[in-house]
C-alpha positions in Angstrom: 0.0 0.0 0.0 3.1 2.5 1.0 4.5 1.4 -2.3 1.6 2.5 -4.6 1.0 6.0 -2.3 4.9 6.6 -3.6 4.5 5.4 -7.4 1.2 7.7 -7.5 3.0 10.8 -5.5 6.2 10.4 -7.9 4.6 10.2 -10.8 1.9 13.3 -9.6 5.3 15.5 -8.9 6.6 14.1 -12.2 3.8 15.0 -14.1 4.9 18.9 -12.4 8.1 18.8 -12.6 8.4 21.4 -15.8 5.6 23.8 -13.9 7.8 23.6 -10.8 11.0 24.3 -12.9 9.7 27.5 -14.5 8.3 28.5 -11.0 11.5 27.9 -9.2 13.7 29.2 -12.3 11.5 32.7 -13.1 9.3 33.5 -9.8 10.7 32.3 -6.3 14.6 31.9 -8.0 14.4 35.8 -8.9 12.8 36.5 -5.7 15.1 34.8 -3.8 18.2 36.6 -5.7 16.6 40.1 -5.1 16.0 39.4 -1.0 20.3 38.8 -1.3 21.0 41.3 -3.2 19.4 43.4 -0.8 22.1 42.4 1.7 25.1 43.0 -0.5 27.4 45.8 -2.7 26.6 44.4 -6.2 29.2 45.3 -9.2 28.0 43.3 -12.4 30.5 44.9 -14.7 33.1 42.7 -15.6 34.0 40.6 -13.1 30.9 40.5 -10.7 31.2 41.4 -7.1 29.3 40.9 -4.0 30.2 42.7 -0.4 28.2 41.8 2.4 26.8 45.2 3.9 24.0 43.6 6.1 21.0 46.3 6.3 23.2 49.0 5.2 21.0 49.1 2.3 17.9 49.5 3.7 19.4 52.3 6.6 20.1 53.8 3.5 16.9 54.3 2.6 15.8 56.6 5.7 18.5 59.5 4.2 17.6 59.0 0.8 15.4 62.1 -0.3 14.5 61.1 -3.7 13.1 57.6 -2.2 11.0 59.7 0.1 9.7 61.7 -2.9 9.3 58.4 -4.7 7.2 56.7 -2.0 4.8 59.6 -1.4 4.6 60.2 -5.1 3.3 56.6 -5.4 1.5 56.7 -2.0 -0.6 59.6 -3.4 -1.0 58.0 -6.8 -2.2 55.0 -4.9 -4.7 56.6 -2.4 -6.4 58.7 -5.2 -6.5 56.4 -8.7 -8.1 52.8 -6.1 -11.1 54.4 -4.8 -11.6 56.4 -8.0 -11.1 52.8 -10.4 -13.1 50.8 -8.0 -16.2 53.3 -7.6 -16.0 54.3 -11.5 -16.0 50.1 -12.5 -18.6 49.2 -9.9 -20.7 52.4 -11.6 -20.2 51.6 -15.1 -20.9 47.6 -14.2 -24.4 48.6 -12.6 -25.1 51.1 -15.6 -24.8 47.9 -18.6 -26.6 45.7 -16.0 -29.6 47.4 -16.0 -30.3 46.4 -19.1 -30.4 49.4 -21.5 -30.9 49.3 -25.2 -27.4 48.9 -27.5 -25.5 47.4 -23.7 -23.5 45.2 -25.7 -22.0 48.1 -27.6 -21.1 49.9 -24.5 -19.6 46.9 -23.1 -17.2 46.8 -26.2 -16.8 50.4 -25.9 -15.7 50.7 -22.9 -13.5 47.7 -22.2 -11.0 49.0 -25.6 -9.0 51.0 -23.5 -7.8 47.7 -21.2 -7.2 46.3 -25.2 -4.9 48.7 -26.1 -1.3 48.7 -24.8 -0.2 50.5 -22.3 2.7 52.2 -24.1 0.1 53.6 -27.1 -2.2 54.9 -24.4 0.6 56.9 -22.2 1.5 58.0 -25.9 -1.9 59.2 -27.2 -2.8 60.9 -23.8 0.8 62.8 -24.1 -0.5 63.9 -27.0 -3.6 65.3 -26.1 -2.1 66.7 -22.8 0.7 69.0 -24.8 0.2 72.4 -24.4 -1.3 72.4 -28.2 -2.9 68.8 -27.9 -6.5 68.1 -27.6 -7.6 69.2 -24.0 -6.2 72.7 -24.2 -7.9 73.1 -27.1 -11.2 71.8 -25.9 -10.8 73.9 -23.2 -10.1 77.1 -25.2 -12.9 76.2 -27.1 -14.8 76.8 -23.6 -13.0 79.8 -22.6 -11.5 77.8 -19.3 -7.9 77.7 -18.7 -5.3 75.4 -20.4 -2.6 73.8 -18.3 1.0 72.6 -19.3 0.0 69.1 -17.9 2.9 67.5 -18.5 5.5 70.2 -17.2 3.7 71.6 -14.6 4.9 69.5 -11.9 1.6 70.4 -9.9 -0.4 68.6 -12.9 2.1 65.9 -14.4 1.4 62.9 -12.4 -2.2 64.5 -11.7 -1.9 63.8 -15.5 -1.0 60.4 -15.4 -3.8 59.7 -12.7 -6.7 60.6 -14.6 -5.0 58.4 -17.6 -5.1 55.5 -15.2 -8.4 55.8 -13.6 -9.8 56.1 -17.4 -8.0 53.1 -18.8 -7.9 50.5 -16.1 -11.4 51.2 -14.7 -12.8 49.1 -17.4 -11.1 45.9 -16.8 -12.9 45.4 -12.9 -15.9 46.5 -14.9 -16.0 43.3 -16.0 -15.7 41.5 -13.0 -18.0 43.4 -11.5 -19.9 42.9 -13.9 -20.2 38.9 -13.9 -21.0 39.4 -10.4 -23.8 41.7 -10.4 -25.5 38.9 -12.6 -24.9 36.2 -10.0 -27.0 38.6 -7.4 -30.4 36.5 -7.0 -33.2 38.9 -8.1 -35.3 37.6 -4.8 -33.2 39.9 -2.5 -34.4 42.8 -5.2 -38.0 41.8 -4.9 -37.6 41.1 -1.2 -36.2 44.8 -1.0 -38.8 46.3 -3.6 -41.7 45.0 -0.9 -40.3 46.7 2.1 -40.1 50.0 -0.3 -37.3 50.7 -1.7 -36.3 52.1 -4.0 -33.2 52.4 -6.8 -31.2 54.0 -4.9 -31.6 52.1 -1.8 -31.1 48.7 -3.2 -28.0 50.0 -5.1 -26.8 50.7 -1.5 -28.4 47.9 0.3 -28.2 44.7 -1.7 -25.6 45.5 -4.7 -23.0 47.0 -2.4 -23.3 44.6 0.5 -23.9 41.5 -1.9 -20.5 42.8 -4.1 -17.9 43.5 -1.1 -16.2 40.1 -2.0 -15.9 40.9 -5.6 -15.0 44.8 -4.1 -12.2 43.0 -2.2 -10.2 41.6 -4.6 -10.8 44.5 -7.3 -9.4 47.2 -4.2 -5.8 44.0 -3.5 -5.2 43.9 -7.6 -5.6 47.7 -7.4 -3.4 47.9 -4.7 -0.6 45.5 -6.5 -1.0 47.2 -9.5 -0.9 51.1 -9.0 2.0 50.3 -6.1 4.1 49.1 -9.3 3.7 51.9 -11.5 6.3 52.4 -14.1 5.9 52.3 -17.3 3.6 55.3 -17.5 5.8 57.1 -15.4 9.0 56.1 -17.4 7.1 57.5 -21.0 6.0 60.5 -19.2 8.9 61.7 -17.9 11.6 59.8 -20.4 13.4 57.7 -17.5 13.7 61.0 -15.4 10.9 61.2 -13.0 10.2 64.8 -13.9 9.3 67.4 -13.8 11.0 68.0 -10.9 10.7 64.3 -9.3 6.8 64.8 -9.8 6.0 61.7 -11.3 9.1 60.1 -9.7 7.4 56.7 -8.5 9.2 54.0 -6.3 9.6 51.3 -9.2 10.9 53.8 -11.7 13.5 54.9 -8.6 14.6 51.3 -8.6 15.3 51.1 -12.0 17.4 54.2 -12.6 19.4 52.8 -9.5 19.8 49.2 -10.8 20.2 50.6 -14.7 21.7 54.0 -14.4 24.1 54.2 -11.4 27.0 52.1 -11.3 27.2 50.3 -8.0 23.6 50.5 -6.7 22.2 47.3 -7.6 21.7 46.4 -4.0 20.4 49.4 -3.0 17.8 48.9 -5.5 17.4 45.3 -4.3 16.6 46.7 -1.4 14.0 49.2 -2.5 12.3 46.9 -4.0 12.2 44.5 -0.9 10.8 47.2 1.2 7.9 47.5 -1.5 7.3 44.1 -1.4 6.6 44.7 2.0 5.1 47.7 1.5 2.8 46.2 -1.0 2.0 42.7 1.0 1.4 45.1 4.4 -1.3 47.4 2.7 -2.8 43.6 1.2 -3.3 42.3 4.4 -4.7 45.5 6.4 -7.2 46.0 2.9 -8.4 42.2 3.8 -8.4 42.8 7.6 -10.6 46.2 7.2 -12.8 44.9 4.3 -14.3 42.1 6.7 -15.2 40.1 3.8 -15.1 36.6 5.8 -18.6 37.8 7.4 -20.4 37.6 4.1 -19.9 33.8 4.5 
């Protein structure tokens, strides 16, 4: 009996082996590599180095001013473009779900921008946010004031905000989406004869019903706007300007693991600390969001 439990638990990791090779060689061996890295002096050029500077790296991070404007950069970014994503999806879900005429052509309509690459988009929106592009003229047009969004370092990562919130609010959409259809229309007609109204079982029932769904759309917010780069990166051209303005913690690592000789353990260790960072703001999200009660 031991015999066969061994023959069917060999040939079950067997059968796995090449998953757990490209898991071990691309996710936890690079993960690994980073937390040392964190610990050491790195010089890759020519003959590669490694000096043991225990958590000299990371006390190095406390002094470092352009890592504080990095972090509240992407704090802010954070703290603005998650609520605004997650209340804009669960709004534009609830509007296709109510059944209005042509829904299917909204749907495709508003779920291109999550189609198109991320690259073209920071690219179109730099277009229309130059100081001749299509907003100031729209605004002209208006007689409002037109902005230099992009070197104004009050409105450049305000800039790149309002790009995010447009073209990633459309891919929870979805998922809220295939949830609101799995609400049971009882708990509608059960609310409809106590009185209320729209409005009401929008709060009431959708909300309540959705915080699961609500849940993991606010962690893969989280994960995602915490790692912001490439926007950034396009933006700014690998500077983090104007200014540091849109300076964000991931494009600080890689101008310190890229572009300065010598700092590919201190950006080892930035990006440990937003790894923590990251898994920290997870677990408080899940703790706050209570979702366990709903079953």
């Amino acid at each position: 009996m031991r015999k066969k439990i061994w023959r069917e638990a060999g040939a079950s990791y067997l059968l796995l082996s090449p998953t757990l090779f490209v898991l071990l060689l691309f996710i936890i061996g690079p993960i690994l590599f980073a937390v040392f890295l964190a610990f050491h002096k790195v010089q890759l050029l020519g003959t590669a180095t490694f000096e043991f500077v225990g958590l000299d790296n990371f006390k190095r991070i406390a002094g470092d001013l352009r890592a504080k404007i990095a972090l509240w950069n992407t704090i802010k970014y954070v703290a603005i473009v998650v609520p605004c994503q997650t209340i804009l999806a669960l709004v534009l879900a609830a509007t296709l779900n109510a059944g209005l005429k042509g829904q299917k052509w909204f749907r495709i309509i508003y779920f291109l921008p999550t189609l198109t690459s991320s690259a073209v988009l920071t690219l179109i929106f730099m277009w229309m946010y130059n100081e001749n592009g299509l907003i100031n003229h729209l605004l002209e047009m208006f007689g409002l004031p037109t902005y230099n969004w992009i070197g104004d370092p009050k409105m450049a990562l305000n800039a790149i905000m309002m790009m995010n919130i447009w073209s990633t609010a459309p891919f929870y959409m979805v998922i809220y989406l295939a949830a609101l259809q799995d609400i049971p229309d009882s708990l509608y007609e059960a609310a409809e004869l106590d009185g209320a109204n729209s409005v009401q079982k929008f709060w009431y029932v959708t909300v309540p019903y959705l915080r699961p769904v609500t849940s993991f759309v606010v962690v893969m917010g989280l994960i995602g706007t915490f790692q912001l780069f490439d926007q950034s990166y396009i933006f700014s051209g690998g500077s983090g300007g104007p200014n540091n303005s849109t300076l964000t913690v991931v494009l600080l690592i890689y101008q310190y693991a890229f572009k300065t000789l010598g700092t590919m353990g201190y950006a080892a260790a930035l990006a440990v600390a937003l790894a923590i960072i990251i898994l920290v703001a997870t677990l408080l999200q899940r703790k706050f969001s209570k979702e366990e009660s709903l079953y």
